[in-house]
Structure formats: C-alpha cells, structure tokens
N, C-alpha and C positions, 0 to 999 in steps of 0.2 A: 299090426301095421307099425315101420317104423319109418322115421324121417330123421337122416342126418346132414347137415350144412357142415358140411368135411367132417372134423371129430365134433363139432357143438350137438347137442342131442333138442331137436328139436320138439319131436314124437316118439316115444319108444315104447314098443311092444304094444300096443291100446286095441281092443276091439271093443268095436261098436256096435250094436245090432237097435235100427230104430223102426217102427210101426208107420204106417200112416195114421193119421189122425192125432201123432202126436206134437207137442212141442217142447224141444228139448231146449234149456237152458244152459249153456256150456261159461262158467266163473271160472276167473282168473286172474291171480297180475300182470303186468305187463312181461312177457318174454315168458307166459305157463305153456305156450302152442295154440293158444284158442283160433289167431287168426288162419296159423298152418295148417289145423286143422278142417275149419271150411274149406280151404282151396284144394286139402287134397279132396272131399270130398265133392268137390264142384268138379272136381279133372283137370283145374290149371296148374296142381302142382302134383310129381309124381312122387309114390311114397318110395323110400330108398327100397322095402321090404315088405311086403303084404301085397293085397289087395283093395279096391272099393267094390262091393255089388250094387248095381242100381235095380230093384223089381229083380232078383238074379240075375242081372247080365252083367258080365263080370269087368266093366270098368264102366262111370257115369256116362250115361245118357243126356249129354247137352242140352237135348229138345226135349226132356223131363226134369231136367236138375236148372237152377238160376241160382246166382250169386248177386251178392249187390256188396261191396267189397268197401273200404275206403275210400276209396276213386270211385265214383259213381258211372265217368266212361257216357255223360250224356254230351249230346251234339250241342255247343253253346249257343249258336247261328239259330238253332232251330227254338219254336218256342216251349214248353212245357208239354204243351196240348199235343206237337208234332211228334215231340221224341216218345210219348204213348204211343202216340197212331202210328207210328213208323215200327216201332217194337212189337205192337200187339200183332198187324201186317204182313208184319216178317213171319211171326208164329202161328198164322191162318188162325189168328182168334180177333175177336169184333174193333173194328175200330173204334167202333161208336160208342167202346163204352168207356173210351178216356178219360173222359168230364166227370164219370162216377169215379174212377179210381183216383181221380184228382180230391176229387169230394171226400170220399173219404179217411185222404188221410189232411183234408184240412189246406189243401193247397189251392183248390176251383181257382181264387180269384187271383190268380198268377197262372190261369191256364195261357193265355195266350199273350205272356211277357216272354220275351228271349232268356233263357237258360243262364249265358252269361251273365245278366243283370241281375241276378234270383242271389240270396245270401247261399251259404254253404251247408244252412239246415235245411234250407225250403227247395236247394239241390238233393239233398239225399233224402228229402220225401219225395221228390218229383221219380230221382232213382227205385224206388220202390215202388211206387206209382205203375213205373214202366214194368218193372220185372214182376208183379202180378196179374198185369193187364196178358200175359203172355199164358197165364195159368201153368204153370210148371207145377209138379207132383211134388216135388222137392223145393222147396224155401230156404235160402240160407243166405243169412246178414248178418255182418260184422259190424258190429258196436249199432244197434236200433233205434238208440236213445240220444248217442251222444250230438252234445250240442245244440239239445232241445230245449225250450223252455217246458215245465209240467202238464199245459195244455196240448203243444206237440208232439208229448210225449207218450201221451195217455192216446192221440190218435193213433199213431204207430203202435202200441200194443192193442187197441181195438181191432184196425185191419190184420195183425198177426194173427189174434184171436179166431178171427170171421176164419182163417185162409185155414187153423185149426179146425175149427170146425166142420168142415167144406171137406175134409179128409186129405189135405195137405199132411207134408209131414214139413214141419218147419221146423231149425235151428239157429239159433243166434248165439250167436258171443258178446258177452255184453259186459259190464260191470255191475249195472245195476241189480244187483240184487233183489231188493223188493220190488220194482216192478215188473222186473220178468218170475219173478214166484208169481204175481196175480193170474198169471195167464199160461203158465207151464205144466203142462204133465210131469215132467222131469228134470232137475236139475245136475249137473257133473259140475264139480269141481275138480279144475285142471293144475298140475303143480310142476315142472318142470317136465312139461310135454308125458304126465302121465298122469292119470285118471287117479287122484286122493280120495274123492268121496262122488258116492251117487246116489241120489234119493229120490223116492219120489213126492209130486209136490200139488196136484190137483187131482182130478180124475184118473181112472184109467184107460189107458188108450185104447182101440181098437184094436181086432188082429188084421191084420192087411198087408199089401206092397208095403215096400221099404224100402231100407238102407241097410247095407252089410258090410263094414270095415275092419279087417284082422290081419 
C-alpha cells in the first residue's frame, strides 16, 4: 500500500496484516504517516496504490471499522451523555449503556454538561466514549493519550485494554511509548511513511477477522 500527496511520500509500499484480539501500537515522529495511516485504514482516505481488507472484504467496512481522529466530530449543542446515545442509536447498539462508557473512561460526571463547555481532553474521552459505545470490530485513535493528565491516561489505556480483550482489534498512533507497550500486543515503528521496526510486545494475539493492507 502506497500513499502519495503529489511527489511527498506519505505511505510507501507497507503491508499490514492485523488479528483480532490484537493491539497494535504504531510509533512515530511527527510527518513518519502514523496519522495517514489510520485514515486509510478507517476508508477516509484512499491509498494512491494498494488495497485495505476489512474481515476479506476488500475495502473498510464503516459499520465495522471507527476512527476517533484529532477532531473528535462531537455535536457541541448536545450533552456528552446525548452525543453516546445518539451514536450508539445510530449503530443499533444499547443506548443505555452511555453512563458506563462514560464511567469508564473517567468522564460520568460531565455526562450531562454541553460538549462545548467540556476542555479538549474531556472532549476526546467523550469521543471515544462514543466510538465504543457503537462496538465496532476495528478500533482506531490518533494520538490516545495526548493532552492527558497520568490519571486520564491510564483510563484510556484501560478501556483500550477492555476493547482488546473483548476481541477487538484496536490500533493507535500515539507517541507514547511506554504506556501503549503496557497494553499492546505489537508495536511498529513508523519512519518516513515505512515500516523501520516491528516487534512484538505482550501476549500473543489470537487468530481471527481482521485487517489486511498491501
């Protein structure tokens, strides 16, 4: 799989092949592709060359694949608690179970404060929030951590964990380094939109659906 932004080489040549049940940690500096690379694998952005399989079908699956991006994309108007109920809703998955996915990543008591009002960390837990309340097979977040404090942080690799073990197959780009090892099956390091090193870094994964990008 490649991706190129005219001649700048964004992605070139990479394949991917990820399990369910796994969680891949994808390291980077800034401008290695980590972010280019969740969107092509979410299907918002198309690869100049290759493919993505979602479960074998050979371009993602929206109503199996979620992204929680930079821009989190939550309704400001609405409260915390709404922009779950509305997303899970949409996804014919429970509404009622909001207040937990609130809980667990440590947000409950800004369920029902306006969106707008909420800082910009307690926005992209609320965004994650929503995009697990919907239960997608595929997990993927750009940057998990950033802009947490160590307690915020430590929730969002908890609920990644849970969503791991659950036989998700989740990936983030992140920088953090040690705390996505605590809770990663795998890690890639990314280096001018190609694949430097890959290791593995907990357990090993299950065999199952997946991800397939080449």
């Amino acid at each position: 799989m490649t991706k190129l932004f005219g001649e700048t080489v964004a992605i070139w040549e990479m394949d991917l092949d990820a399990r369910s049940g796994e969680l891949i940690s994808v390291l980077g500096g800034n401008g290695s592709g980590k972010s280019t690379l969740l969107k092509i694998l979410a299907g918002t952005l198309a690869p100049t060359r290759g493919t993505v399989r979602t479960s074998g079908n050979p371009q993602p699956d929206r109503t199996i694949v979620g992204l929680v991006g930079h821009a989190t994309h939550l309704f400001e108007d609405l409260t915390a608690r709404e922009n779950v109920e509305l997303a899970a809703g949409l996804a014919h998955r429970r509404r009622d179970g909001a207040l937990e996915q609130l809980e667990m990543l440590g947000v409950a008591t800004h369920a029902d404060r306006r969106v707008g009002d909420l800082s910009a960390g307690t926005r992209r837990r609320v965004g994650l929030a929503r995009l697990l309340a919907t239960d997608p097979d595929v997990i993927l977040v750009d940057e998990p951590f950033a802009g947490l404090d160590n307690a915020a942080a430590d929730r969002v690799a908890q609920a990644l964990a849970v969503a791991r073990d659950l036989g998700r197959l989740v990936v983030i780009a992140t920088h953090d380094d040690q705390r996505s090892r605590s809770i990663a099956t795998r890690s890639l390091i990314l280096d001018r939109g190609r694949i430097h090193r890959t290791s593995p870094v907990g357990r090993l994964a299950p065999i199952g659906e997946g991800l397939a990008a080449g």
